[in-house]
C-alpha positions in Angstrom: 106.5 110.6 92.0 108.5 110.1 94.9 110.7 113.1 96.4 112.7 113.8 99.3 111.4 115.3 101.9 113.5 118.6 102.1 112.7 119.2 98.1 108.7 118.9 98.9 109.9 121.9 101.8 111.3 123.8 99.1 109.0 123.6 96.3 106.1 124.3 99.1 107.8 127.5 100.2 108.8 128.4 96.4 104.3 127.7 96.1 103.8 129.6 98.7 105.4 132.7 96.4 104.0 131.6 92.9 100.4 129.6 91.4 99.6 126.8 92.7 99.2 124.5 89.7 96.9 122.0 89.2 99.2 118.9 89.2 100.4 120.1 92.4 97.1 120.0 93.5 96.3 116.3 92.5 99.6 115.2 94.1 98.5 116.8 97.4 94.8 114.9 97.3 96.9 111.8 96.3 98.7 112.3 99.4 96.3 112.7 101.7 94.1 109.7 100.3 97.6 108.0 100.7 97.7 108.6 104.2 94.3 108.2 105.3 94.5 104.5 103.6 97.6 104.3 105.9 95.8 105.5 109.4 92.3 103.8 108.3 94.2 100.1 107.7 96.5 100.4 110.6 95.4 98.4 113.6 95.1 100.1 116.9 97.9 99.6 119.4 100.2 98.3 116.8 102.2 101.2 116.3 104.7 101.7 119.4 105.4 105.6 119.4 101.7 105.8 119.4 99.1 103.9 120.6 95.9 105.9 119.5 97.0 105.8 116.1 94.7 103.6 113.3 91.3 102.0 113.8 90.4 99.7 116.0 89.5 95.9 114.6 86.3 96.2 113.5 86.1 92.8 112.0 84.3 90.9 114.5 81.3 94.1 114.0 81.4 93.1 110.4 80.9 88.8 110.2 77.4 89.0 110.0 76.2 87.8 113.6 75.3 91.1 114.4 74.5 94.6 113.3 77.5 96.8 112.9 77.7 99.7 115.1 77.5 102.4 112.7 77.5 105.8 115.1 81.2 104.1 116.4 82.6 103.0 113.1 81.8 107.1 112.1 83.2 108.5 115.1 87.1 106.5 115.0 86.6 107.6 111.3 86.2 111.2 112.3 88.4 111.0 115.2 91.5 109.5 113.4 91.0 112.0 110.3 91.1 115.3 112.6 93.7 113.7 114.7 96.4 112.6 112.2 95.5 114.4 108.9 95.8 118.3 109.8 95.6 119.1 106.2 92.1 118.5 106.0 89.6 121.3 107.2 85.9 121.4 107.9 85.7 117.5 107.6 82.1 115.7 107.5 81.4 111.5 107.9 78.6 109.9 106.5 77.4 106.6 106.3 75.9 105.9 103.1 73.8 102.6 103.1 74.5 100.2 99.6 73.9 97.3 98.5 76.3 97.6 95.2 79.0 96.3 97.4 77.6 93.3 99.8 79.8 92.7 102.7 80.9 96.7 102.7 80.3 99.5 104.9 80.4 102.5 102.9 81.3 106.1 104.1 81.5 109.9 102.4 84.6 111.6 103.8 84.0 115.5 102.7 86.2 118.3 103.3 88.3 121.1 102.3 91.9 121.6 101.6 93.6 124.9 102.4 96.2 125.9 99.8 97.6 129.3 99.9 94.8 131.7 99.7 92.1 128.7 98.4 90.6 125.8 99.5 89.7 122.8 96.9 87.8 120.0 98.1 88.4 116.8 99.3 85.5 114.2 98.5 86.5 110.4 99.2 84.3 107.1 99.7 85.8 104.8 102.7 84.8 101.1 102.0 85.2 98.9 105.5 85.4 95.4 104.2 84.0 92.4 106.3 87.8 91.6 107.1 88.5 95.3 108.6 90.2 96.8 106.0 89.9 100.0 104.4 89.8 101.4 101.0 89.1 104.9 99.4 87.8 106.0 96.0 87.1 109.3 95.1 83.5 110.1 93.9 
């Protein structure tokens, strides 16, 4: 559901006076899994009004030649989340080792949502594909 930006304003201030409803919460995780697909597959430097924003090519970590560095891979992950996703609170980065998925890094994004008076959680996998890209799935 796609709305203008000045009616999300209003129905979050309207929220902000009644119940949060549960819809309203799944369109808020949606977004925020929207956007963090949007930071995590965005290149480095490619974005002019801002060059720390996205990940930086991780590909070349990722063709097999070598072993992928892990601990740096966690930290842009943490780093880009606190930076450019301010909706998310108290956020922990894991790496969780597979084999389900060969060619894939897997990572556990965990943390908490701030809505009103409450806090819901935010739980996401991060997959890093051997060509750089990202995708999420909630678990």
């Amino acid at each position: 559901m796609k709305e203008r930006l000045l009616k999300r304003f209003s129905r979050w201030e309207e929220a902000s006076h009644a119940a949060f409803e549960e819809s309203d919460s799944n369109a808020l995780m949606e977004s925020i899994r929207d956007d963090l697909e949007k930071i995590y597959n965005t290149k480095r430097g490619t974005v002019l009004i801002d060059e720390d924003f996205g990940l930086p090519d991780f590909s070349y970590m990722l063709n097999g030649y070598s072993a992928p560095d892990v601990g740096l891979i966690l930290q842009q992950l943490l780093l880009q989340t606190k930076k450019y996703e301010p909706r998310l609170d108290t956020l922990q980065v894991k790496y969780i080792e597979q084999n389900k998925f060969p060619g894939k890094l897997q990572f556990q994004l965990s943390a908490r949502i701030k809505i009103i008076e409450r806090e819901l959680p935010f739980n996401v996998n991060a997959f890093l594909s051997d060509d750089g890209s990202v995708s999420l799935t909630a678990y």
